[in-house]
Residue frames relative to the residue before (quaternion, step in Angstrom):
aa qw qx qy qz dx dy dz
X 1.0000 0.0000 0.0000 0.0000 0.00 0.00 0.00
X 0.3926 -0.7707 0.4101 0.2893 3.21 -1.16 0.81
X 0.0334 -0.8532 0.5132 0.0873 4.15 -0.33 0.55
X 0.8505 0.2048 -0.0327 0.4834 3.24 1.39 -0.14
X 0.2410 0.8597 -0.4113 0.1834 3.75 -0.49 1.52
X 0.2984 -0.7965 0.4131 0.3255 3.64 -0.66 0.03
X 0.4044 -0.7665 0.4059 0.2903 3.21 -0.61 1.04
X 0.7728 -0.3237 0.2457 0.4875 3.73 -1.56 -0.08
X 0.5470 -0.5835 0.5633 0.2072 3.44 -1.87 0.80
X 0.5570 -0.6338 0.3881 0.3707 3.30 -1.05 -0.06
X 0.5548 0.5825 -0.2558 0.5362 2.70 1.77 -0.43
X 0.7380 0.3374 -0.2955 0.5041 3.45 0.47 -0.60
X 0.7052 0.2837 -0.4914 0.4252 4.16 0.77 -0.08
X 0.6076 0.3544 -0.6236 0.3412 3.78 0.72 1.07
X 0.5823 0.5569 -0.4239 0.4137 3.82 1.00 0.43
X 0.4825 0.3966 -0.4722 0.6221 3.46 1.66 0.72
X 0.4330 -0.5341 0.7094 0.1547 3.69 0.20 -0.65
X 0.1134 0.6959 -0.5625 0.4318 3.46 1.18 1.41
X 0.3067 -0.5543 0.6903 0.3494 3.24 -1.84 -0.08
X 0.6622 -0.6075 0.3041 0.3161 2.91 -1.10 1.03
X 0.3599 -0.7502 0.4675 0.2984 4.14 -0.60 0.36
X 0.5629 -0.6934 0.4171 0.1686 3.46 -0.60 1.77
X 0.8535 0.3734 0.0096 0.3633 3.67 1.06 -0.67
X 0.4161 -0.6774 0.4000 0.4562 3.83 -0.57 -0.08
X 0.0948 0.7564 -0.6172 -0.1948 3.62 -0.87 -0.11
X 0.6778 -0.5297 0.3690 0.3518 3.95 -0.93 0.04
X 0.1836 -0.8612 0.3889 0.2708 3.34 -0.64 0.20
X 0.5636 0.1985 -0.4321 0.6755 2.93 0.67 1.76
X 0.3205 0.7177 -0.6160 0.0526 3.31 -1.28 0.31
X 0.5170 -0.6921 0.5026 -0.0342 2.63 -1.87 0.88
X 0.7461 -0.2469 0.2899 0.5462 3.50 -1.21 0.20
X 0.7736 0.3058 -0.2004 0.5176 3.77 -1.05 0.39
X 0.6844 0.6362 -0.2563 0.2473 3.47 0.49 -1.05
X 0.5237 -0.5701 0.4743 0.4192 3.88 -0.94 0.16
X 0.1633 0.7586 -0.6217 -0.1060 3.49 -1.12 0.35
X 0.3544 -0.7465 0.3946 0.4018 3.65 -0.82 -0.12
X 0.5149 -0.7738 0.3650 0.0541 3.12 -1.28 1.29
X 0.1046 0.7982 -0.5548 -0.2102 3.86 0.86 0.20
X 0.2569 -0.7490 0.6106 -0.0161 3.71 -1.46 0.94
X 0.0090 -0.7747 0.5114 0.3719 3.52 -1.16 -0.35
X 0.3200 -0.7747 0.5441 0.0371 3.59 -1.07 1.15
X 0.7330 -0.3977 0.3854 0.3950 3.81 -1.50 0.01
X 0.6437 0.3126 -0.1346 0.6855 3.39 1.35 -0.49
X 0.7825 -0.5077 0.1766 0.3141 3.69 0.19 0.80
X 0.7770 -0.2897 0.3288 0.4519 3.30 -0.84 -1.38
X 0.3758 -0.8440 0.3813 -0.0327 3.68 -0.14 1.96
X 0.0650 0.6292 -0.7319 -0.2534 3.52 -0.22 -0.23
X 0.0218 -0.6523 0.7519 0.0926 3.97 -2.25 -0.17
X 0.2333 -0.7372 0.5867 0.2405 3.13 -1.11 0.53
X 0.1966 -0.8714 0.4328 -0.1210 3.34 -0.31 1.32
X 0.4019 -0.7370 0.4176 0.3477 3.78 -0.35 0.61
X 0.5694 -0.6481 0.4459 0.2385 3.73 -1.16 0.85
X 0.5999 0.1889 -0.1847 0.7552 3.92 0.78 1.27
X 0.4730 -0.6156 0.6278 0.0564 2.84 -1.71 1.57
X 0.1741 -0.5567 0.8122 0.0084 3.49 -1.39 1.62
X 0.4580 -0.4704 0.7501 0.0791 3.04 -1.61 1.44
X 0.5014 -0.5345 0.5732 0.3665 3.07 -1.91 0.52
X 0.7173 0.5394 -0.2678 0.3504 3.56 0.84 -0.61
X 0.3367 0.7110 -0.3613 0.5006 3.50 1.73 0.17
X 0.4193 -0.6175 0.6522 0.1322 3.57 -1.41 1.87
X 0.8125 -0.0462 0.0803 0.5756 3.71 0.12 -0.68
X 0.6161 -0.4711 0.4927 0.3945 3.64 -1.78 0.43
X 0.4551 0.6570 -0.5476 0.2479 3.99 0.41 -0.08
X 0.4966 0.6347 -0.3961 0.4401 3.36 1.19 -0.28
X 0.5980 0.6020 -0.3364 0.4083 3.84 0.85 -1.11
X 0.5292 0.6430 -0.2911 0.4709 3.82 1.33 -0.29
X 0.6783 0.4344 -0.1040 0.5835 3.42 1.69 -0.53
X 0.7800 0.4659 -0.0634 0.4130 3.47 0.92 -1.09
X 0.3120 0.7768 -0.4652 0.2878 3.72 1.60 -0.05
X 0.8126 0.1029 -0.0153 0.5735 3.65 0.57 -0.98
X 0.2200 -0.7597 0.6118 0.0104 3.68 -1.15 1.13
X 0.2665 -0.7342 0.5955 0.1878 3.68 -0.31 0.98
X 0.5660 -0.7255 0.3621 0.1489 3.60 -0.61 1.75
X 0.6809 0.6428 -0.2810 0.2104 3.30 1.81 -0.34
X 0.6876 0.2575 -0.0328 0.6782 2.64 1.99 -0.99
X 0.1491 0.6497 -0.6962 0.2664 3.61 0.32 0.99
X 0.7463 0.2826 -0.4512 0.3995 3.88 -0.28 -0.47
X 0.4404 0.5237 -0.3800 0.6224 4.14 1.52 -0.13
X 0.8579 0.3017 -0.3364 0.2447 3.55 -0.76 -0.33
X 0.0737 -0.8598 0.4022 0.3058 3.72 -0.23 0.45
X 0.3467 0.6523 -0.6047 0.2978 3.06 0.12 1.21
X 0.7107 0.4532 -0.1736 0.5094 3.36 1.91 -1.10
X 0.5956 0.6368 -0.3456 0.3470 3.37 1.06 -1.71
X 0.3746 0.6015 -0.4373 0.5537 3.86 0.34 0.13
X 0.8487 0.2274 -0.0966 0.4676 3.40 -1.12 -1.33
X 0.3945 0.7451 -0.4407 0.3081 3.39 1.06 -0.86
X 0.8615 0.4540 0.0956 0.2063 2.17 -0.10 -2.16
X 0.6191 0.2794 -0.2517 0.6894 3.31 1.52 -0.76
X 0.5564 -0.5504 0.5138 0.3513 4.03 -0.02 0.45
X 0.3826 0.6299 -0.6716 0.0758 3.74 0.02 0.71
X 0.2764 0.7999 -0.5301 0.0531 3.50 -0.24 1.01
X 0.1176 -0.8301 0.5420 -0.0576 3.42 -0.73 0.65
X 0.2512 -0.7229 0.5818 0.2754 3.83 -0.78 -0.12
X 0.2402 -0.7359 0.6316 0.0427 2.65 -2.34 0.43
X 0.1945 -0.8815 0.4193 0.0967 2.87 0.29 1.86
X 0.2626 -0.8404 0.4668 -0.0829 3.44 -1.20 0.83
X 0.4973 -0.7285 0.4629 0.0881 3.68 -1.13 0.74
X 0.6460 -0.2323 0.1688 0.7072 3.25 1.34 -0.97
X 0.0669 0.7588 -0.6206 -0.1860 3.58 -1.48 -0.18
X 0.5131 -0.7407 0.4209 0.1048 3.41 -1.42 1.08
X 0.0118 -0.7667 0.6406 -0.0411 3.42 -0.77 1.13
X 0.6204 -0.5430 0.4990 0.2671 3.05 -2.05 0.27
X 0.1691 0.7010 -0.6914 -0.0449 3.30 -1.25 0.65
X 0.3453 -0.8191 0.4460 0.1042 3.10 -1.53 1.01
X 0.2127 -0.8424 0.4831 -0.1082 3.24 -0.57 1.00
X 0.7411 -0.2072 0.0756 0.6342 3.96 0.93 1.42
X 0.5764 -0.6715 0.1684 0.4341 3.07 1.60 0.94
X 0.2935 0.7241 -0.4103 0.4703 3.78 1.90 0.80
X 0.0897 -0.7859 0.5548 0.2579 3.87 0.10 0.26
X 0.3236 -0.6784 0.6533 0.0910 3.67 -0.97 0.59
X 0.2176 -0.7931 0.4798 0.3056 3.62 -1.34 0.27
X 0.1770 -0.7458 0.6133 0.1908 3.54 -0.81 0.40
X 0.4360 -0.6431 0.6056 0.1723 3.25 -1.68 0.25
X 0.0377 0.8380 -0.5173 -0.1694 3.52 -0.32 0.79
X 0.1658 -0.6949 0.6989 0.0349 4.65 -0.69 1.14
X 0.3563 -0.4819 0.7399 0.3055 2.39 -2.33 -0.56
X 0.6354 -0.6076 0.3627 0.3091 3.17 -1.14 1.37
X 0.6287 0.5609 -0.3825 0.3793 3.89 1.33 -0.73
X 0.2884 -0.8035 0.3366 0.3975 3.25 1.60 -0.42
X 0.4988 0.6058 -0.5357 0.3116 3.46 1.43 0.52
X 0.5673 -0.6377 0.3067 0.4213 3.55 -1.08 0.51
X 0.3129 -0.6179 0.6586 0.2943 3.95 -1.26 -0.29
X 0.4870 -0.6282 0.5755 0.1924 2.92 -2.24 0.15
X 0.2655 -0.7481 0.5930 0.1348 3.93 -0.86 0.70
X 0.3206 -0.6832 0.6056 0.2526 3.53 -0.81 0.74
X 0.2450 -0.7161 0.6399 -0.1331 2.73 -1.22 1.75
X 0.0105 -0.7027 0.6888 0.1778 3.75 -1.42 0.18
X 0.3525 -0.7819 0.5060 0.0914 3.37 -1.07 1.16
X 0.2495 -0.8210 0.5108 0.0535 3.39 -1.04 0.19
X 0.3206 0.7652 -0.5228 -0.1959 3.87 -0.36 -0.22
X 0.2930 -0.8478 0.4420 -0.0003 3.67 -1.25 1.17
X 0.0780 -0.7808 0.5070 0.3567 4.11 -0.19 -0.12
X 0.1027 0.8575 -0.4963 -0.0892 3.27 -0.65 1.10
X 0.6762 -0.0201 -0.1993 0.7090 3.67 -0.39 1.39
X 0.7906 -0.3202 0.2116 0.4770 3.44 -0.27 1.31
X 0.6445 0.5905 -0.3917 0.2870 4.01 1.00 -0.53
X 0.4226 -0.6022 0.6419 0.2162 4.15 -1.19 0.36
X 0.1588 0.7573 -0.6204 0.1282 3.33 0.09 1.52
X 0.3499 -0.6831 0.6313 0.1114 3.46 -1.32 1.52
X 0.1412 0.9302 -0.3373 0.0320 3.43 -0.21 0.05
X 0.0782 -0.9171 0.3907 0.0120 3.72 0.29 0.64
X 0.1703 0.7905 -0.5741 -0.1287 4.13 -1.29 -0.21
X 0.6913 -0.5819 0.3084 0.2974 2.95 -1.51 1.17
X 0.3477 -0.7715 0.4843 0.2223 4.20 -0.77 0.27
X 0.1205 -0.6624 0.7394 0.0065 4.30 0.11 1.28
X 0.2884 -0.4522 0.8425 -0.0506 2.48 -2.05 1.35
X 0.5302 -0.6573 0.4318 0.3168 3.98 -1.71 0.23
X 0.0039 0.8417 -0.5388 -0.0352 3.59 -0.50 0.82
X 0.0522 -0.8058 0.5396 -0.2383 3.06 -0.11 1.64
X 0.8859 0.1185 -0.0476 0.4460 2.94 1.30 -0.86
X 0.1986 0.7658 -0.4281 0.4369 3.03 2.53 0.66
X 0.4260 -0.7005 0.5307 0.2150 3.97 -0.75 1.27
X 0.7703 0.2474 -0.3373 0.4812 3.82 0.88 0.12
X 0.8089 0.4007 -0.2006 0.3808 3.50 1.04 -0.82
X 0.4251 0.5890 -0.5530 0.4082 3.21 1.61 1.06
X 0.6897 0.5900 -0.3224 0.2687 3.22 0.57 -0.37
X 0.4315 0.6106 -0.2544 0.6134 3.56 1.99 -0.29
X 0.7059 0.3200 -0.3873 0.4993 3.92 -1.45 1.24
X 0.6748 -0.4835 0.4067 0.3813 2.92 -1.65 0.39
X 0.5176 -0.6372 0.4044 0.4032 3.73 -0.63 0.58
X 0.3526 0.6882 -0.5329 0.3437 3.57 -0.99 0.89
X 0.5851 -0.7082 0.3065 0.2492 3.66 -0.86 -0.60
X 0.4692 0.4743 -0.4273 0.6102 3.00 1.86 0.78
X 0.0799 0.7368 -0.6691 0.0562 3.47 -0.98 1.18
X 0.1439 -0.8690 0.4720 -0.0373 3.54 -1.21 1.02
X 0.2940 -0.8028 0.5187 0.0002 3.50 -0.26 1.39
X 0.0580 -0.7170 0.5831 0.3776 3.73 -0.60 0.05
X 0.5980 -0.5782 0.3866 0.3983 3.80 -1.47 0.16
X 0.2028 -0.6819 0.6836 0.1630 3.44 -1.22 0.79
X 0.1035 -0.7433 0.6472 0.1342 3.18 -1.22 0.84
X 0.4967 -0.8056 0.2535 0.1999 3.16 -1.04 1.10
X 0.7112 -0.3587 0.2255 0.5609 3.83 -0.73 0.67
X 0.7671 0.5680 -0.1202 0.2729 3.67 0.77 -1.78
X 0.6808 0.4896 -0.0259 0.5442 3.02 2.09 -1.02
X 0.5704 0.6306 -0.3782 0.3660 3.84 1.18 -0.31
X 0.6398 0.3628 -0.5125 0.4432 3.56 0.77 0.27
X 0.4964 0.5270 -0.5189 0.4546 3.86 1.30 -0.49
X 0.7523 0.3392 -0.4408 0.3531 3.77 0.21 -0.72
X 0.6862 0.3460 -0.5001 0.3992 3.68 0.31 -0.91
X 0.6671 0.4969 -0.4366 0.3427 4.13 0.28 -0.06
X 0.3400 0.7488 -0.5168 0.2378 3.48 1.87 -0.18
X 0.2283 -0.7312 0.6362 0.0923 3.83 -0.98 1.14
X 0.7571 0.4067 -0.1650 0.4840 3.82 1.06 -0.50
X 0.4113 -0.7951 0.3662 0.2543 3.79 -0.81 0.61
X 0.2363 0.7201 -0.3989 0.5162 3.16 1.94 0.55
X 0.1924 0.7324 -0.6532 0.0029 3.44 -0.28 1.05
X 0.2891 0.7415 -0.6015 0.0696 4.02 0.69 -0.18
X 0.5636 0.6178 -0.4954 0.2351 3.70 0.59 -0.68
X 0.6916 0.5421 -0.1510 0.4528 3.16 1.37 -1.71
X 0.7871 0.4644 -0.2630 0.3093 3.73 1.31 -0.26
X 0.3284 0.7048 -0.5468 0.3105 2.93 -0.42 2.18
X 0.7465 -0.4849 0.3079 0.3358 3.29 -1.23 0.52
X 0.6192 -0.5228 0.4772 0.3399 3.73 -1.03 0.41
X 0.5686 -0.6124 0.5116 0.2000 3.63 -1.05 0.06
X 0.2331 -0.8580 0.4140 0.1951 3.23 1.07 1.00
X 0.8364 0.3641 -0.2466 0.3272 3.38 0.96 -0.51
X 0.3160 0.5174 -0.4620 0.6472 3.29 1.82 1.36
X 0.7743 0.2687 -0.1950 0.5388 3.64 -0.30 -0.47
X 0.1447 -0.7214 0.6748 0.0569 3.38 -1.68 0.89
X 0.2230 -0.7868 0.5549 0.1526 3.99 -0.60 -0.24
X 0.0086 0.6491 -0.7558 0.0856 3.94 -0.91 0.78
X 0.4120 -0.5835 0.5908 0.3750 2.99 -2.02 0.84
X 0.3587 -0.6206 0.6545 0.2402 3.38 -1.72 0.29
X 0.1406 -0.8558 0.4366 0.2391 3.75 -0.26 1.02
X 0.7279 -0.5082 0.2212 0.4036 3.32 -1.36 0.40
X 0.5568 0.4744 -0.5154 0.4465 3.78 0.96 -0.50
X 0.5903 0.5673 -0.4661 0.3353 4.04 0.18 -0.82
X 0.7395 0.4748 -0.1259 0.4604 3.37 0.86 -1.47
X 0.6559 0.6175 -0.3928 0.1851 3.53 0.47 -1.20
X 0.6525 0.4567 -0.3750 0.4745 3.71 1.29 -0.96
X 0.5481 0.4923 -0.6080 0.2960 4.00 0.48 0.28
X 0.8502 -0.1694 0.1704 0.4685 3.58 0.37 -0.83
X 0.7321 -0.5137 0.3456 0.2840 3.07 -1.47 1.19
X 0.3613 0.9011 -0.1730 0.1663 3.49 1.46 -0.72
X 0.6580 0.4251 0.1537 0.6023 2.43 0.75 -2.58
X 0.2278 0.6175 -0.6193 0.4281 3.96 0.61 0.96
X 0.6160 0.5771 -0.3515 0.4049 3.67 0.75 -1.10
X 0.6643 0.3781 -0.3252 0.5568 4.04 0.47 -1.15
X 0.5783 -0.4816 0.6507 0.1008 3.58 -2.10 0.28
């Protein structure tokens, strides 16, 4: 599962031909954190800054969003944290720079970085949400994983065993078919990156350690 990534450059959301993003967001971020959300609205193509982890409307506080970063694509219309948004098609992406997975090593997990060798960024299918909790307007969003068991780069990422998890990249060519998706049937959209567009390196722990206390977890 993904819990931890950097979102698009400035450089790389004018080499999409983005609108420009009204706001700040971190470069890196984590579970809880702000990220930016690109959508499509009545007026076109949106950016939001939106919290990392779906808040149900039915959520007492955002502590839930610590759980809800990543939504397994099978059972969104089953889970009720998802089945909502589901259901009404809030989907959107979350375009990105790199994301960070586990790999184990003597059963020590290590982080890697998974790009695209063009170094321009991609988009993650995302389902959005907005919620009032304790009187607050909470935007709020998580990434959709599909199973990679048999995905030639993202089997090798997770604790060793036989559940392996990929989120979904949707491709440059495809992001207006998803944000216009009218139907919660996403299977078309659920497949594995192009291993041969994207590469992966570990990122060691001294590089990483001064972003956050977090990342104690990797080796």
């Amino acid at each position: 599962m993904c819990a931890n990534f950097k979102p698009l450059t400035l450089q790389q959301l004018h080499d999409l031909n983005l609108p420009e993003i009204p706001f700040e967001y971190p470069e890196e971020v984590y579970p809880n954190y702000q990220l930016p959300l690109l959508f499509k609205s009545e007026f076109g193509l949106e950016w939001r800054s939106v919290n990392f982890g779906l808040i149900p409307k039915w959520a007492e506080d955002k502590t839930i969003g610590t759980r809800t970063y990543n939504a397994r694509n099978e059972t969104l219309l089953q889970k009720p944290s998802f089945a909502e948004a589901t259901a009404k098609c809030k989907f959107g992406v979350i375009p990105v720079t790199e994301f960070y997975e586990s790999k184990y090593f003597d059963n020590k997990p290590q982080r890697w970085g998974v790009r695209r060798k063009d170094g321009k960024a991609f988009y993650i299918a995302a389902l959005y949400e907005i919620a009032r909790v304790q009187d607050e307007i909470v935007r709020s969003s998580t990434m959709i994983t599909m199973d990679a068991i048999d995905h030639p780069m993202m089997k090798d990422f997770h604790e060793p065993g036989n559940i392996k998890r990929s989120v979904i990249v949707i491709p440059h060519q495809r992001m207006d078919e998803w944000l216009n998706l009218k139907s919660s049937n996403i299977q078309s959209f659920v497949e594995g990156f192009p291993v041969e567009e994207f590469e992966c390196s570990h990122v060691p722990k001294e590089v990483i350690k001064k972003f956050s206390p977090q990342m104690n977890f990797f080796e």
